[in-house]
C-alpha positions in Angstrom: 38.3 23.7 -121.5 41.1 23.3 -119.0 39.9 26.2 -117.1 36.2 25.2 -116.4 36.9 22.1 -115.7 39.5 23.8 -113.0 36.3 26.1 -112.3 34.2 22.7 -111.7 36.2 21.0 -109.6 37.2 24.1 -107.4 33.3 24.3 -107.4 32.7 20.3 -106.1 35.4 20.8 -102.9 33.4 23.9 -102.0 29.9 21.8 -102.5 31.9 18.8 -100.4 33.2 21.4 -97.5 29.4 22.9 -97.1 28.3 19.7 -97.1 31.0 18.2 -94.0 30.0 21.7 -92.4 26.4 21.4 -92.2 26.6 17.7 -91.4 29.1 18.5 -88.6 26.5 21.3 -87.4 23.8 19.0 -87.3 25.6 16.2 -85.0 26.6 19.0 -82.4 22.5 20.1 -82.6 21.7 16.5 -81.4 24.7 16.2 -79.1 23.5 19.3 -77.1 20.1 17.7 -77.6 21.1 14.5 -75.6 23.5 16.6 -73.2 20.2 18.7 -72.6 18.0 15.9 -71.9 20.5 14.0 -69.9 21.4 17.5 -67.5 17.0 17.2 -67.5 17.4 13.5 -66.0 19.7 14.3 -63.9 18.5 17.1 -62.3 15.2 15.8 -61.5 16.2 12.4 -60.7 14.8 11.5 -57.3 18.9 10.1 -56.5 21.9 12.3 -56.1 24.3 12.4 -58.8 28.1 13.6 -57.8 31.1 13.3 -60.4 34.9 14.2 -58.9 38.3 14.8 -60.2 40.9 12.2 -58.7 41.7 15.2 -56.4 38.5 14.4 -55.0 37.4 17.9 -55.9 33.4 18.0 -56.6 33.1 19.4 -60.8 29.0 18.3 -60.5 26.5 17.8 -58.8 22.8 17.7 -59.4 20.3 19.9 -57.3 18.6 16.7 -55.4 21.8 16.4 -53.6 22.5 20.2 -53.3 19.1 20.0 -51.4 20.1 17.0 -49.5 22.8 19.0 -48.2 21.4 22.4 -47.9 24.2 24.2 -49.9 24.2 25.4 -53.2 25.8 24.1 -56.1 28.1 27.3 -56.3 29.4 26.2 -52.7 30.3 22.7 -53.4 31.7 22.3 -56.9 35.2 22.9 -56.7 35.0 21.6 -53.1 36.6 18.7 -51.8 33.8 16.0 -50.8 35.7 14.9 -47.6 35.0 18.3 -46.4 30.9 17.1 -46.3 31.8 13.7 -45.0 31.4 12.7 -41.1 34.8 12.3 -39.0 34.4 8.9 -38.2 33.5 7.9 -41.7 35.9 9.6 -43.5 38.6 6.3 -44.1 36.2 4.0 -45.5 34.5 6.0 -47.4 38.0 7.0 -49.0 39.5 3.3 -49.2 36.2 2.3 -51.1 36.6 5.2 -53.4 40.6 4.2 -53.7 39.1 0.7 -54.7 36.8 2.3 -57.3 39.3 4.3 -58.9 42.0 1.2 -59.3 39.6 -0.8 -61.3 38.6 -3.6 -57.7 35.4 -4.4 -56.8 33.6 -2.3 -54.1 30.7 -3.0 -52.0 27.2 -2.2 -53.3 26.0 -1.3 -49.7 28.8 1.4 -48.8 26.8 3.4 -46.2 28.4 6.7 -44.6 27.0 10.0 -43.2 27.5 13.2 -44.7 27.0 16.7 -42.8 24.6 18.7 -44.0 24.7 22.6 -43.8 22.3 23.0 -40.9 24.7 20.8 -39.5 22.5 17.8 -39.2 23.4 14.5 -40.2 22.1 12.2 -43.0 22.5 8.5 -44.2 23.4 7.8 -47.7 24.0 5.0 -49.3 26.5 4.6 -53.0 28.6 2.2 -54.9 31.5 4.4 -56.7 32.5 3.8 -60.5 35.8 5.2 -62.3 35.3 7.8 -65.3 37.4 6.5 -67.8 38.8 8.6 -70.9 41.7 8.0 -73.4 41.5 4.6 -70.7 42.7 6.6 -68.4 40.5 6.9 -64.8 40.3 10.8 -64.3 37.6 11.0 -61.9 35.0 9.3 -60.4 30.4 9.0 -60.5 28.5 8.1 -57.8 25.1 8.1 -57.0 23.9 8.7 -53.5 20.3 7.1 -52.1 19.6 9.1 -49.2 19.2 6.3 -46.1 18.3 9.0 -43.4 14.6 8.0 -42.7 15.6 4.0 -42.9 18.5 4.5 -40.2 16.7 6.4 -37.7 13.7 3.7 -37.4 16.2 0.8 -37.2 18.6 2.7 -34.5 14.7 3.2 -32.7 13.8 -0.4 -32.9 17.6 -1.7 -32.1 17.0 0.8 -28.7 13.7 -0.3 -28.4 15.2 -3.7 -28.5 18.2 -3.2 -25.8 16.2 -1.5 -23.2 13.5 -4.4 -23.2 16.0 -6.5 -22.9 18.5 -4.6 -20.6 15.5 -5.1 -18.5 14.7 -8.7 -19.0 18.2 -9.5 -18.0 18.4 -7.7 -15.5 15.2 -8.3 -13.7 15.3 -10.6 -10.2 12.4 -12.6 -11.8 12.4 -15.2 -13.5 11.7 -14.9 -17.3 11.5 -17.2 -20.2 10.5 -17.5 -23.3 9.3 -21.3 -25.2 8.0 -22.4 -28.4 4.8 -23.7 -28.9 6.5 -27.8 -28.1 8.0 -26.4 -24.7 11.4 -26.2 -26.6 13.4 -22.9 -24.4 14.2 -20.3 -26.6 15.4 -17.6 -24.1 15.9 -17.8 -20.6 16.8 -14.7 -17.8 20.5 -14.4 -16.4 18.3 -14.9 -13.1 17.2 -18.2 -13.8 20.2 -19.2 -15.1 22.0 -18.1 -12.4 19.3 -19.7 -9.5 19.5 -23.0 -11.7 23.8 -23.2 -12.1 22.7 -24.5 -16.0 24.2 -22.1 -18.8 21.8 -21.2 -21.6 22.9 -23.8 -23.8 22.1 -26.3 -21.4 18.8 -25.2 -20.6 18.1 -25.5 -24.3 19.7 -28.9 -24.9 19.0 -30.7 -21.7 15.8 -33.1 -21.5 13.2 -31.0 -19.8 13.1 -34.2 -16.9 16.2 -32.6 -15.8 15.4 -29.2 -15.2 11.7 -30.0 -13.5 10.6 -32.5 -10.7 8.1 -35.8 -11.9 5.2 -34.3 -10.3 5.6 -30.8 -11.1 5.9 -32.6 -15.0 3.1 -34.3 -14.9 1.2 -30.9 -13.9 2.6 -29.7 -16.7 1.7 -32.3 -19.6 -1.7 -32.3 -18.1 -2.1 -28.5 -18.9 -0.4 -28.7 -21.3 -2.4 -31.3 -23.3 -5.7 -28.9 -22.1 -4.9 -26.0 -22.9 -2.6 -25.6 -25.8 -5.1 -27.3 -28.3 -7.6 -24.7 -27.5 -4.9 -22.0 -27.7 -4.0 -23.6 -31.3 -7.7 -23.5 -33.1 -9.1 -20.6 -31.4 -7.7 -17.0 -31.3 -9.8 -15.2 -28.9 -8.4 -17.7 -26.4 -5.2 -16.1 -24.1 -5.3 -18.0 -20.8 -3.3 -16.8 -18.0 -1.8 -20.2 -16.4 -0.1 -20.2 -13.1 1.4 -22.9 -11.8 3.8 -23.5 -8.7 6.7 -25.3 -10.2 9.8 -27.8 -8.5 12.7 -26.8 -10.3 16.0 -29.4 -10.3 19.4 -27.2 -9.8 22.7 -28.3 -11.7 24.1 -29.5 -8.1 20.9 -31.9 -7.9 19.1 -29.7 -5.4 15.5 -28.1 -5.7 13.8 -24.8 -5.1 10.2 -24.3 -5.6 8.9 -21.1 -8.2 5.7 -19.6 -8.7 5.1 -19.4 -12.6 2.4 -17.4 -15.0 2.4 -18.3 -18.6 0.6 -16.6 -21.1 0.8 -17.2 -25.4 2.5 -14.5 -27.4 0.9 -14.4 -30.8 2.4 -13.1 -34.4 0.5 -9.8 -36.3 -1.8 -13.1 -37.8 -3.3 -14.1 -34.8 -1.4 -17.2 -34.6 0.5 -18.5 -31.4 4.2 -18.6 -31.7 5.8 -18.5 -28.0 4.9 -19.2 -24.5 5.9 -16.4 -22.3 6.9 -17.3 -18.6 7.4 -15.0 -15.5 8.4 -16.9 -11.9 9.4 -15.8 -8.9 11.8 -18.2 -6.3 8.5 -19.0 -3.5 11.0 -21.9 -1.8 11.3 -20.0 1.3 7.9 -18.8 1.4 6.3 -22.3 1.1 8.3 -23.5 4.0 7.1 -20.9 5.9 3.5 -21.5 5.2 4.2 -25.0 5.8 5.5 -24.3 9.3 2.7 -21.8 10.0 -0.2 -23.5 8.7 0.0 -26.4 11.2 -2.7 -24.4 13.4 -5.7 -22.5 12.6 -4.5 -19.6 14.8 -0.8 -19.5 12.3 -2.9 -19.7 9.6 -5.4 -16.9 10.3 -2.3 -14.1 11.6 -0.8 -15.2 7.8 -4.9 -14.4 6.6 -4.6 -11.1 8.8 -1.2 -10.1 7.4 -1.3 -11.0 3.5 -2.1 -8.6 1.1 -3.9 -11.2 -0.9 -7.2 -11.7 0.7 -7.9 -15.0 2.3 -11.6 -16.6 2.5 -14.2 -18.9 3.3 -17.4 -19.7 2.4 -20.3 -21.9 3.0 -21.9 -25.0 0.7 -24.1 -22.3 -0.4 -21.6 -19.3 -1.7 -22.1 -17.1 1.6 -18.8 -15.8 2.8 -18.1 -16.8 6.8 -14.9 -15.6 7.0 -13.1 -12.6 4.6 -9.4 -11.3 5.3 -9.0 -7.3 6.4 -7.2 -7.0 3.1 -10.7 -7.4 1.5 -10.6 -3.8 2.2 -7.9 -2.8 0.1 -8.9 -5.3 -2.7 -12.9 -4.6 -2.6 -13.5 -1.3 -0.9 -15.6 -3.4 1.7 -14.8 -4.2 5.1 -14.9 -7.5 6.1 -17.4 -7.3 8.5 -19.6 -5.7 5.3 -18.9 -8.6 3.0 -19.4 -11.5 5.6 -22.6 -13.0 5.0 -22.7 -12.5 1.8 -22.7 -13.9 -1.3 -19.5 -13.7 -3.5 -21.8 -13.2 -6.8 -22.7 -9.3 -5.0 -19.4 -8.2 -5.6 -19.0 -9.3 -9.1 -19.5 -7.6 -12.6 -22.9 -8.7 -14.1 -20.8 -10.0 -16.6 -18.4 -12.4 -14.2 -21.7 -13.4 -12.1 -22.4 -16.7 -13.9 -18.7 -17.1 -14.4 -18.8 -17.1 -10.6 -21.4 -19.4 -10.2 -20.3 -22.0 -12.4 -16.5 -21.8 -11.3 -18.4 -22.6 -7.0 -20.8 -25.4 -8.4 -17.8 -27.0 -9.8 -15.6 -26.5 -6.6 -18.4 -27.6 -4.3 -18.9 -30.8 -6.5 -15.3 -31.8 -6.8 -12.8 -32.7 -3.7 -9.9 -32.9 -5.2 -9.6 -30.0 -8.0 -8.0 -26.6 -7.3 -10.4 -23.7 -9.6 -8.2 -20.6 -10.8 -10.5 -17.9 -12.6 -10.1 -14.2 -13.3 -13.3 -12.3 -12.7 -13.8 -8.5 -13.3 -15.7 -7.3 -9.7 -17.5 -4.2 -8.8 -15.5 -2.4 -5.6 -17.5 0.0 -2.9 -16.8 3.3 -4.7 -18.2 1.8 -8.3 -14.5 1.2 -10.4 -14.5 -2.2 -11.7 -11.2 -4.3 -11.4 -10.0 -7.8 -12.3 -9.2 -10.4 -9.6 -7.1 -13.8 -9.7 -9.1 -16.4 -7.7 -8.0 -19.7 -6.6 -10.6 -22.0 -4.5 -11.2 -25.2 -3.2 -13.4 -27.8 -1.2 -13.1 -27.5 2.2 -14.7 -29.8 4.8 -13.9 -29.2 8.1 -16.0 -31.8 10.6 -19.3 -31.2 9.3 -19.0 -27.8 7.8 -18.5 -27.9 3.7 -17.8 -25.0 1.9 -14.8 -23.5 -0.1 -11.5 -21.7 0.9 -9.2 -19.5 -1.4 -7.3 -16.7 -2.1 -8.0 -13.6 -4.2 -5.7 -11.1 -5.6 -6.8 -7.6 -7.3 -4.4 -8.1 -10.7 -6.0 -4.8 -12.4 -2.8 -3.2 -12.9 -0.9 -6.3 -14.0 -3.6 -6.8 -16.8 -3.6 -3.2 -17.8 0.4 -3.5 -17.9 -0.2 -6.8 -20.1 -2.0 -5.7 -22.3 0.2 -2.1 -23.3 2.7 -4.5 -23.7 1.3 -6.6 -25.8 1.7 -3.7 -28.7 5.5 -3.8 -28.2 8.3 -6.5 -28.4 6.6 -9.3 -27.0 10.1 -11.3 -26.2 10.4 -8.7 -23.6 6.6 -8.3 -21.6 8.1 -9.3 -18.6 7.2 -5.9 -17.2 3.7 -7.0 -17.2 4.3 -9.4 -14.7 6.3 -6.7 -12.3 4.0 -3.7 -12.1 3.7 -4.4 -8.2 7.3 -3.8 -7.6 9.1 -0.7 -8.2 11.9 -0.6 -11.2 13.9 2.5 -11.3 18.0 3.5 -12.5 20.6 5.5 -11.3 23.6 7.0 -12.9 27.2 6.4 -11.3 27.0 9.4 -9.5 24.1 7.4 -7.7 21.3 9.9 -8.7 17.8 8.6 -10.0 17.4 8.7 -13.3 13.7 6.8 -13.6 11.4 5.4 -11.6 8.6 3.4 -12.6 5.3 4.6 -11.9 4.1 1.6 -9.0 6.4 3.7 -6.8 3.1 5.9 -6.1 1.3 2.5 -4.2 4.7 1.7 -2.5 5.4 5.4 -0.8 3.1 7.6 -2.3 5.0 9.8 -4.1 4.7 10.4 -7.8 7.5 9.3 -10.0 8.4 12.8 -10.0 8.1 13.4 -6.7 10.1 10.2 -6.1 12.9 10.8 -8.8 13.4 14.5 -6.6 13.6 13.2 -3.1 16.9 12.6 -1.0 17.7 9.5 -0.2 18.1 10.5 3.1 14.1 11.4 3.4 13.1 7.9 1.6 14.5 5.2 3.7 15.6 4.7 7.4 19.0 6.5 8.5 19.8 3.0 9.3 19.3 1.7 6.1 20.3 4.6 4.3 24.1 4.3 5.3 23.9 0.4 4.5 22.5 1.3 0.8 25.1 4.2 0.3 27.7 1.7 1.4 26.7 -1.4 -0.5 26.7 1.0 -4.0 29.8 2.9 -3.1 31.8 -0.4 -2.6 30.2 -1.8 -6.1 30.8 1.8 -7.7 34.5 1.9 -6.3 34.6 -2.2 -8.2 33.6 -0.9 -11.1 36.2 1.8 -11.3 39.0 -0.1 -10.0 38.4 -2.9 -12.4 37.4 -5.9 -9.6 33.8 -6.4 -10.1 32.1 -9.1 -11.8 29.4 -8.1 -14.6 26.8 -10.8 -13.2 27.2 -9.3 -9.5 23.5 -8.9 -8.0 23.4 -6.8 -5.2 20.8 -7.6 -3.0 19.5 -6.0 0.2 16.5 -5.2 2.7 15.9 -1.9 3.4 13.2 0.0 5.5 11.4 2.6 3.4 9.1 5.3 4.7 5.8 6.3 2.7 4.7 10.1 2.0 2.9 9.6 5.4 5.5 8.6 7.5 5.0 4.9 8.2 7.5 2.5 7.6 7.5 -0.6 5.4 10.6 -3.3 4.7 11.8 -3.9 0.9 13.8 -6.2 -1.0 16.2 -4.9 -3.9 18.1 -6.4 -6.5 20.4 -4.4 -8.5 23.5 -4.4 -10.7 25.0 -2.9 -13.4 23.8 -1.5 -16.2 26.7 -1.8 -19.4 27.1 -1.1 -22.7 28.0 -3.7 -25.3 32.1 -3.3 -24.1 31.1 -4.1 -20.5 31.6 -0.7 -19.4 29.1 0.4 -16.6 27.1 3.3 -17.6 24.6 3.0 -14.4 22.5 1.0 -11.9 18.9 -0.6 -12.3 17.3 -2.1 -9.9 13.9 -3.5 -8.8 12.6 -3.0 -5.4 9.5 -5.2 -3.7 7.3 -4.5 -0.7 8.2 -7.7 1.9 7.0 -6.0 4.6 4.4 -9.1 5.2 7.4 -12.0 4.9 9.2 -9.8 7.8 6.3 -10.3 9.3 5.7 -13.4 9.3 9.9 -14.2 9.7 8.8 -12.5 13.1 6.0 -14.0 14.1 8.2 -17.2 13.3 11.1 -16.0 15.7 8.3 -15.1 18.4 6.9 -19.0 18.2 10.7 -20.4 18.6 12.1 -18.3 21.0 8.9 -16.5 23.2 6.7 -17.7 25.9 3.0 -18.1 24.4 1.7 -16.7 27.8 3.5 -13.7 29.2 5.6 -13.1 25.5 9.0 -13.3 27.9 11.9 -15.3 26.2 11.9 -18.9 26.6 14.0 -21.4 28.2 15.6 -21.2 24.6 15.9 -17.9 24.1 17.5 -17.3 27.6 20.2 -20.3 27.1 21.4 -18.0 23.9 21.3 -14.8 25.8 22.9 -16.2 28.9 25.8 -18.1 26.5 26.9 -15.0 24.8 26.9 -12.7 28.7 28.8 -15.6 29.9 31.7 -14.8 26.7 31.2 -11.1 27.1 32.2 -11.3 31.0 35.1 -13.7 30.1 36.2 -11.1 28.4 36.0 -8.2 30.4 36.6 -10.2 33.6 32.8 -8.5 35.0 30.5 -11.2 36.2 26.8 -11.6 36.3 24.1 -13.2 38.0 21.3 -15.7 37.8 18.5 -15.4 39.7 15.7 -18.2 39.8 12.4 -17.3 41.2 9.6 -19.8 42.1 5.9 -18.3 43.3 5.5 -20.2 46.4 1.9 -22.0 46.7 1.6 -21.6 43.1 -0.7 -24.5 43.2 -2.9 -23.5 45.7 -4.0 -20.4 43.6 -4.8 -22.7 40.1 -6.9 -25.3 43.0 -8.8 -22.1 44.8 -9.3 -19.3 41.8 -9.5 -21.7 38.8 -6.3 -21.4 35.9 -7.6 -19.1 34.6 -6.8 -16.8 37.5 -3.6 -18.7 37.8 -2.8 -17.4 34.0 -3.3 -14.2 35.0 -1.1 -14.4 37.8 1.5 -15.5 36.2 1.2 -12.9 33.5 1.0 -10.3 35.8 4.0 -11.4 38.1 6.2 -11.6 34.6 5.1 -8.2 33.6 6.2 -6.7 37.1 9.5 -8.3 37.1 10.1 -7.3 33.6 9.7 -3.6 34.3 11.9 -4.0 37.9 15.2 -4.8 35.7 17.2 -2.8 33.7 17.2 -2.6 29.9 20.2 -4.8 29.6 18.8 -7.5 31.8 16.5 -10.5 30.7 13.4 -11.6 32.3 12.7 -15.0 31.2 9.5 -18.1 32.0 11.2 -21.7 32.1 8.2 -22.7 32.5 5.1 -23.1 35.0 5.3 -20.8 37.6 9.2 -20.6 37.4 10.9 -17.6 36.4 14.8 -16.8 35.8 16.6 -13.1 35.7 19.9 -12.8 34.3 21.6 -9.8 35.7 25.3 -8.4 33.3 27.9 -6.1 34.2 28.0 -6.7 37.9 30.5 -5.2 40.1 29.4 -5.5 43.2 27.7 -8.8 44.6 25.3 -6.6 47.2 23.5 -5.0 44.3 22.3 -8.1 43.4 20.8 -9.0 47.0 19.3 -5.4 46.8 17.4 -6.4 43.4 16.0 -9.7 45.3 14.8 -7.5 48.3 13.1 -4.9 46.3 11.8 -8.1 44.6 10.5 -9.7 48.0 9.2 -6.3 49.2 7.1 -5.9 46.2 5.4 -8.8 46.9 4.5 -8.6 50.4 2.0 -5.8 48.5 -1.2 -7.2 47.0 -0.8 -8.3 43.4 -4.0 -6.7 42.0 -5.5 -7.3 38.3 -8.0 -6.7 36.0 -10.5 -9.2 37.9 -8.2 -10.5 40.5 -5.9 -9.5 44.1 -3.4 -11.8 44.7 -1.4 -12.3 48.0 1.5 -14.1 46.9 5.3 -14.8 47.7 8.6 -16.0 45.6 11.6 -18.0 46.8 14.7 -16.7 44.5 17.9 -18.9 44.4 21.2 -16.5 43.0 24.2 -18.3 41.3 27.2 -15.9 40.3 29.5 -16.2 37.4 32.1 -17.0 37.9 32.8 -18.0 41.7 29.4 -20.8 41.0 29.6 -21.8 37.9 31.2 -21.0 34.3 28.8 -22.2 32.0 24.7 -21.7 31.5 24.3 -25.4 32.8 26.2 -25.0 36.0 24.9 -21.6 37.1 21.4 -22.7 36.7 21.6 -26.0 38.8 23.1 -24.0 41.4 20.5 -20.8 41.5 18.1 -24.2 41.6 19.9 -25.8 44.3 19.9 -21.8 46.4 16.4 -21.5 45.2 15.2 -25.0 47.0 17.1 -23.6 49.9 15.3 -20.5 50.3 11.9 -22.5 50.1 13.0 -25.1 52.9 13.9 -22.3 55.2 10.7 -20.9 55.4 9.6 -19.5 51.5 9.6 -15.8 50.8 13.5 -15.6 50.8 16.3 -15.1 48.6 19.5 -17.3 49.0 22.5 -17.2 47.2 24.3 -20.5 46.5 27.4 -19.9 48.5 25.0 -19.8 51.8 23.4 -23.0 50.6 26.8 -24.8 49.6 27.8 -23.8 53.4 24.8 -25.3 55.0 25.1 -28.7 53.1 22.2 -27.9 50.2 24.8 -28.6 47.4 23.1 -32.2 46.8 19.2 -30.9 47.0 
């Protein structure tokens, strides 16, 4: 009995030990299950999953992130994963780990880049946690979102972002940038800069103290028009432009020439007001000075690129600009007579006709429209056009300007696709933007360069210096950027220096034109110069007019000798120069005797030409150092420099006397005429202008009482008793 129930229980311990077995055997089934599933998850999970030792030796890795990388997972597990990370990211990606692995909080958004095997570089992103066994950490998981794709679009848009507005701040023009109640939101260094306000202030200030009372109430008035439409109905983008008095911080003014237009959001919806101005103070005061006659006003007409015209009560053009030719294909001669409607797209033609009747109607309102027209050789093009009444005695009719803005539109409207802060460019397609690098070669240049010179922007980024611009001006521009470049280096410049200069260019055909550039320095976000960008605009019309403006002060209308004015100068600075060298000079003051007689006999007409003949001759007698000048009716003065002997002066007056004793013949006339000259001598006569020319008068007078004809110098005269005459 003892024995079985030995046998029994010997019997129940085996039954018990089966039973643990195949319980334990059925637990490790479902625990390879799981692991089986879970190595399933993790190798098809669209993440990468990495676990390390606290060596930071790689034990796994699933195949997403083996293809991430490129390598296998034979190459990297056993591998350190700082061997994979990128140089400069190394540190933090280690301190965050560090972190992890001592139980502190990391950051979620821990980005770093990891080198692949191609030996490209990707963006991940991870947020480290501990493995924890026995509770102790031996090793780390992370899981890794590959950021690659994400990066490289917002490093494109950040770019996109600086070069827009490395331009916009950099531009000579004046941009900025409102909401829709006026308030500033951005405004250019160059504004800033022409103002004296700082940004803040132009933000924070009143608007009465940045604009002029009149040039404010312009602006309510549009405003008040035009926004409401702008507000309600999305097909409506005006183009506004408006001459503008701006108030300067020290309480002075300058006058700017301003184009708005209304930036909209992906919705259609207005949400800025764009502005682009340029500083027109010294241009209005120039058309102020010139306009005072029709004849000023028609060489400005003759000059401008913008075309200048006139037409009659009924629409017929009587007068049309020669730039109508560049504008319209037409000469003016074609388009004067007729009407402006034959030159316009059928689809502007009763755009045209409504914009003259109101004109024509209305005295007092300016009309600014942009028409598409049709030129000589078929392209269509858009043209700005501002008219007004004109009455002039009897005559009614309209006057205004037109300017071909084809390219600016076509400019405006790419740019509308792109960051519309920064569409400034729009309003600068006429002048030429291009860079440099510090070794002062061309890097870009903007396409307009092909209407400034003629060149492509190829051609124009391969071309010396030396072929584009003037020798003169090429030594002033290499010396203006090697002083800035030598600055830079040395550590005296300024970062808001603006270089500006004129330069004469020359054009793929080998004419000449003058220019205006503003440049500085381009810098990266330490303020270290990287290169130069500039913009460069055709002035060769203000020079121009600057001369014609010089010629009015300082030339006589008649013969185009130098005034009374522009003698004194000339005379004043000889008279210093022979102070200082100890030479002398001479003054010679000629009067055509019987002047009168000629004007009663011939008419003045023959005395005009007389007189313009007689200056011409004299002119060409002297030397190129010498000045031939009219005082003024039939009185002429020569200053004679460097003179070192007293009896080459008395040879100049005989050659003068012995040229007249020939016939002085014209174009319609022969004139028999004579001259009595009067000679003064610095510095035995006189040693000022004053002084020398009452004496050469005095000589002169005494040359006329002794018979006419004659020369006399004023020591003879003072000898005889003339000093008094």
């Amino acid at each position: 009995m003892v024995d079985r129930t030995r046998k029994i229980k010997t019997l129940k311990r085996k039954i018990n030990g089966l039973s643990d077995s195949i319980s334990k055997l059925t637990q490790a089934d479902l625990l390879a299950d799981k692991e089986a599933t879970l190595q399933n998850l993790l190798e098809t999970a669209g993440v990468g999953v990495i676990s390390a030792d606290l060596d930071g030796r790689i034990r796994f890795i699933n195949e997403t992130a083996c293809q991430w990388l490129g390598y296998s997972r034979t190459e990297l597990v056993g591998k350190p994963f700082l061997d994979f990370l990128h140089a400069d990211d190394s540190p933090i990606v280690v301190e965050i780990f560090l972190n992890a692995l001592n139980g502190a909080r990391t950051n979620p958004t821990l980005q770093f880049r990891a080198i692949c095997k191609d030996r490209q570089i990707k963006w991940f992103l991870t947020n480290p946690t501990p493995i924890i066994s026995s509770g102790c950490t031996v090793g780390f998981n992370a899981i890794l979102h590959d950021m690659t794709e994400r990066m490289l679009v917002e490093e494109a848009l950040l770019e996109s972002e600086k070069r827009y507005r490395l331009l916009a701040d950099h531009t000579a023009d004046f941009v900025i940038l409102l909401d829709m109640n006026l308030n500033g939101v951005y405004h250019s260094p160059s504004i800033l800069k022409r103002t004296g306000f700082n940004e803040q202030e132009m933000k924070q200030l009143p608007i009465e103290r940045h604009i002029a009372p009149e040039s404010l109430k312009l602006i309510g008035k549009i405003s008040v028009e035009e926004l409401s439409k702008v507000q309600y109905d999305h097909e409506y983008n005006p183009v506004i432009n408006m001459e503008i008095e701006y108030y300067c911080k020290d309480g002075t003014t300058f006058w700017a020439e301003n184009n708005f237009t209304v930036v909209r959001d992906e919705n259609g919806r207005p949400i800025y007001i764009l502005g682009e101005g340029r500083d027109i103070t010294e241009l209005r005061r120039a058309f102020e000075k010139i306009k005072e006659s029709e004849e000023k006003f028609r060489a400005i007409s003759e000059l401008s690129t913008d075309v200048v015209y006139m037409t009659d009560s009924q629409g017929k053009i009587v007068y049309i600009s020669p730039s109508a030719e560049l504008v319209f294909g037409y000469s003016a001669e074609e388009m004067v007579g007729h009407n402006f409607t034959e030159f316009s797209s059928p689809d502007s033609i009763e755009i045209a006709m409504s914009a003259f009747s109101d004109v024509i109607s209305n005295e007092n309102k300016l009309h600014n429209i942009e028409l598409r027209a049709e030129r000589k050789d078929g392209r269509r093009i858009i043209i700005d056009l501002n008219s007004a009444f004109l009455k002039l005695g009897d005559f009614i009719g309209t006057s205004g300007i037109i300017r071909d803005i084809t390219q600016r539109k076509q400019i405006e409207q790419a740019l509308q696709e792109s960051e519309v802060k920064f569409r400034l460019l729009a309003e600068n397609a006429s002048d030429v933007i291009w860079t440099m690098d510090l070794g002062m070669r061309v890097t870009y240049v903007s396409p307009s360069v092909y209407s400034f010179q003629g060149y492509t922007p190829v051609e124009a980024m391969a071309l010396p210096l030396a072929v584009s611009v003037t020798p003169e001006s090429l030594q002033q521009i290499i010396n203006i950027f090697q002083d800035g470049i030598r600055d830079e280096t040395t550590g005296h410049s300024t970062p808001d220096t603006v270089y500006t200069f004129e330069a004469e260019f020359v054009r793929k055909d080998g004419s000449k034109f003058w220019t205006e550039t503003k440049a500085s320095f381009m810098r990266i976000d330490t303020g270290k110069a990287i290169g130069i960008i500039g913009i460069t605009r055709d002035i060769n019309e203000r020079k121009l007019m600057q001369q014609q403006l010089i010629d009015l002060a300082t030339r006589d209308s008649l013969t185009g000798l130098p005034n009374r004015t522009l003698f004194y100068d000339r005379l004043s600075f000889s008279i210093a120069q022979a102070k200082r060298k100890g030479n002398k000079l001479a003054v010679m003051l000629l009067d055509l005797d019987r002047f009168k007689n000629v004007n009663d006999t011939m008419g003045h007409g023959a005395g005009d030409e007389l007189l313009k003949a007689f200056g011409a001759k004299l002119n060409n007698r002297m030397r190129a150092s010498d000045t031939v000048a009219r005082m003024g009716g039939d009185e002429y003065i020569v200053l004679l420099t460097d003179i070192t002997d007293i009896n080459k002066v008395i040879e100049v007056a005989q050659r003068i006397q012995e040229d007249l004793k020939r016939p002085l013949i014209t174009d319609k006339y022969e004139f028999n005429i004579s001259a009595s000259i009067g000679i003064a001598i610095y510095p035995q006569d006189g040693k000022d202008h004053d002084e020398l020319l009452r004496k050469a008068d005095i000589a002169m007078y005494t040359a006329k009482k002794e018979g006419r004809g004659r020369y006399c110098l004023y020591s003879y005269a003072e000898k005889h008793g003339q000093q008094n005459l």
